[in-house]
N, C-alpha and C positions, 0 to 999 in steps of 0.2 A: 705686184706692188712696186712700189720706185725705189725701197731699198734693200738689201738682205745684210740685215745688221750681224755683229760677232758677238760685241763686246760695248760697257759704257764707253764713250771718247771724251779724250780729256781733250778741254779748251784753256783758251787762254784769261778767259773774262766770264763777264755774267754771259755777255750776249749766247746767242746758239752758234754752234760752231759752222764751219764748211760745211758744203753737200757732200761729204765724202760716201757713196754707197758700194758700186762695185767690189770693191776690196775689202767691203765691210767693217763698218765702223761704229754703230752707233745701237744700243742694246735696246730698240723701242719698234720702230715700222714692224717688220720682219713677224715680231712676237704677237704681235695685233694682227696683224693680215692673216697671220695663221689662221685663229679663229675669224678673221670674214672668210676668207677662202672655203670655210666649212658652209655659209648659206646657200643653200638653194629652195628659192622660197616664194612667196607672191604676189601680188596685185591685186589691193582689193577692188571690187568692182570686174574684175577677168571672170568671165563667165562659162560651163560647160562647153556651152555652142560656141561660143570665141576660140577655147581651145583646141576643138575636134577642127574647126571649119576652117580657121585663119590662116593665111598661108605666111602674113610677116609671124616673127620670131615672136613672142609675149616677154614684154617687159616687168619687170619686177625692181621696183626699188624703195630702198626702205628712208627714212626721215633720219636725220642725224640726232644723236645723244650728244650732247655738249655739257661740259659745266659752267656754272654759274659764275659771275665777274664777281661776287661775294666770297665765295668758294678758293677760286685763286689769288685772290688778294690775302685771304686769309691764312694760304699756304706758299705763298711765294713760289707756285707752278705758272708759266706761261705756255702760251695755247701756241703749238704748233702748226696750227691748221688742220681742217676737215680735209680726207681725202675719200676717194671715193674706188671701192675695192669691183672690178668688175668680172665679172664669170659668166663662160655660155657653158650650158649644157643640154644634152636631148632629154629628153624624156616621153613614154609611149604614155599614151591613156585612149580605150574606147578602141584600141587597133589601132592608133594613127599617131604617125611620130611629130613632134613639133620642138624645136631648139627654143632654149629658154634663158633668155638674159638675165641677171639678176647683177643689182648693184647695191652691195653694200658698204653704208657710212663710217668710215672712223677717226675719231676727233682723237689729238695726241697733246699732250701736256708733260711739261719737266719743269726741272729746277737744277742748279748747280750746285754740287758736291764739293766741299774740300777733305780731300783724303788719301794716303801714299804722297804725299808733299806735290801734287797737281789738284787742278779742278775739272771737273767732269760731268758731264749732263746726265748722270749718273740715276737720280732719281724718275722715274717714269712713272707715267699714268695715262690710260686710254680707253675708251669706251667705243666700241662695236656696236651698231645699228644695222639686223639683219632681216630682210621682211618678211612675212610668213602670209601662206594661203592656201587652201583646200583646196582642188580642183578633180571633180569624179571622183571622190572621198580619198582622196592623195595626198597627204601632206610633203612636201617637197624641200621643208627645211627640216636636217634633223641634229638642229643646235638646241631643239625645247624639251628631246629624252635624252644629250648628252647631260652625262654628271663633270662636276670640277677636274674630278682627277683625270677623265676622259680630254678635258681640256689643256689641262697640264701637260697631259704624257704629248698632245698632239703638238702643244708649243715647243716642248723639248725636240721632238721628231724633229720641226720645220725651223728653228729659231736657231743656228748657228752660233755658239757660243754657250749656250746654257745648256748646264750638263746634270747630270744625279740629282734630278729632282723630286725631293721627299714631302709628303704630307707632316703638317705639323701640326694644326691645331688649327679648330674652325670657331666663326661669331656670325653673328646676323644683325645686319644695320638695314636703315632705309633708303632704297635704291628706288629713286622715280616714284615715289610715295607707295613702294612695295616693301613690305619686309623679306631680306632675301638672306640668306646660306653664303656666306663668306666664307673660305677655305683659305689659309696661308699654308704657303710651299717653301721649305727651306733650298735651296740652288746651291751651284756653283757657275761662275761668269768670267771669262778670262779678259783682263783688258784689252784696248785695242791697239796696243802695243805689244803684246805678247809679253811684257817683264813681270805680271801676278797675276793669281788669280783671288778671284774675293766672294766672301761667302753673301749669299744674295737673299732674301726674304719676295717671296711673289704673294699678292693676294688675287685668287680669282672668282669670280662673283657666278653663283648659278644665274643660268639663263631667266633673264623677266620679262615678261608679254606685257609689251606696253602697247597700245592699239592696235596697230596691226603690225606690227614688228618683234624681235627681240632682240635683246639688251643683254648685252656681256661685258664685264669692265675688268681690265687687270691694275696693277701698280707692281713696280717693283722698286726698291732699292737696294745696295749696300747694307750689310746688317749694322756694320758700325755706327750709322746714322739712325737708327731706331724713328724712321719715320711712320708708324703706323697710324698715329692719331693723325696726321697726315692727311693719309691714304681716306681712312674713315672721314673724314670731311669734303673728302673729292666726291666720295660713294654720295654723300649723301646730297649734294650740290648738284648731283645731275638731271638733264632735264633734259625732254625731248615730247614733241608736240602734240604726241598721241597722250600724253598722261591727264 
């Protein structure tokens, strides 16, 4: 992915800030990509004979989850852009090895924060689109038997800056006209400044089969901001083509 975030970054305005990544700056890419980086998954229409026989690579990419212009208008998140998370891997089936491309979708959204006497793109929200497919009875994504907290501990692992992250308390809203398992995680998140650290609220959404894909959505923010009704109106705003 294009960034390895630490911590929120404080701006100067509404707008979004600088592309500052390298040095780590910004508490949103990083924490999403985690969970794509977990896809390995399929193409529908890829057939047995196509996998044993083919000699290019088999491609695999999933549809993007986006939300709704209704959705963000009514939370005052703007859309960061769709990126696209890409990963090769091998894999054997039938005795024969074949590399396996896989591209998964992720659409990122924010809002700015005032809090510690700065403003900060502090609030996130992002939705994961990763495809799935059986090939010689093989399922090759295994984001649809991870649980939340499986998710969680992997974004703590991979998401630089977010630390002690605890189970707090779960709800179930509609995600892609699924009713789904919501799980909120209490954090901790050090600015990108290094002068505080601030206590963080994560929601992360069990995995949803929406066509031939799955669908994982987080949010976080600052707790000071008590944005969860928020959060819950992004969940349910989201849309993606398979549904």
């Amino acid at each position: 992915m294009e960034r390895t975030a630490t911590a929120p970054e404080a701006t100067e305005g509404e707008g979004r800030d600088g592309e500052g990544d390298a040095d780590g700056s910004v508490t949103r890419r990083r924490a999403i990509a985690a969970g794509g980086s977990l896809g390995i998954a399929g193409l529908a229409g890829c057939t047995a004979l196509d996998f044993v026989t083919g000699g290019d690579p088999v491609e695999f990419t999933a549809e993007a989850a986006t939300v709704s212009d209704a959705a963000l208008e009514e939370t005052g998140y703007e859309s960061q852009g769709v990126t696209d998370d890409e990963i090769t891997r091998e894999f054997e089936a039938a005795g024969q090895t074949r590399e396996v491309e896989v591209t998964n979708r992720i659409a990122e959204y924010d809002r700015g924060v005032d809090f510690l006497g700065q403003r900060y793109r502090a609030a996130v929200f992002a939705a994961l689109s990763t495809p799935q497919v059986e090939v010689l009875g093989r399922t090759f994504n295994p984001v649809a038997e991870m649980s939340t907290d499986e998710l969680a501990t992997m974004l703590q692992n991979r998401y630089e800056g977010i630390s002690d992250v605890e189970r707090a308390s779960e709800y179930t809203t509609d995600v892609v006209g699924t009713e789904t398992t919501v799980v909120e995680y209490e954090a901790e998140s050090e600015l990108a400044d290094g002068g505080a650290t601030v206590e963080m609220t994560l929601h992360v959404t069990e995995p949803t089969e929406v066509g031939d894909d799955f669908v994982v959505c987080l949010g976080a923010y600052p707790q000071v901001i008590s944005d969860g009704d928020n959060v819950r109106r992004l969940l349910n705003g989201v849309e993606h083509p398979g549904a």
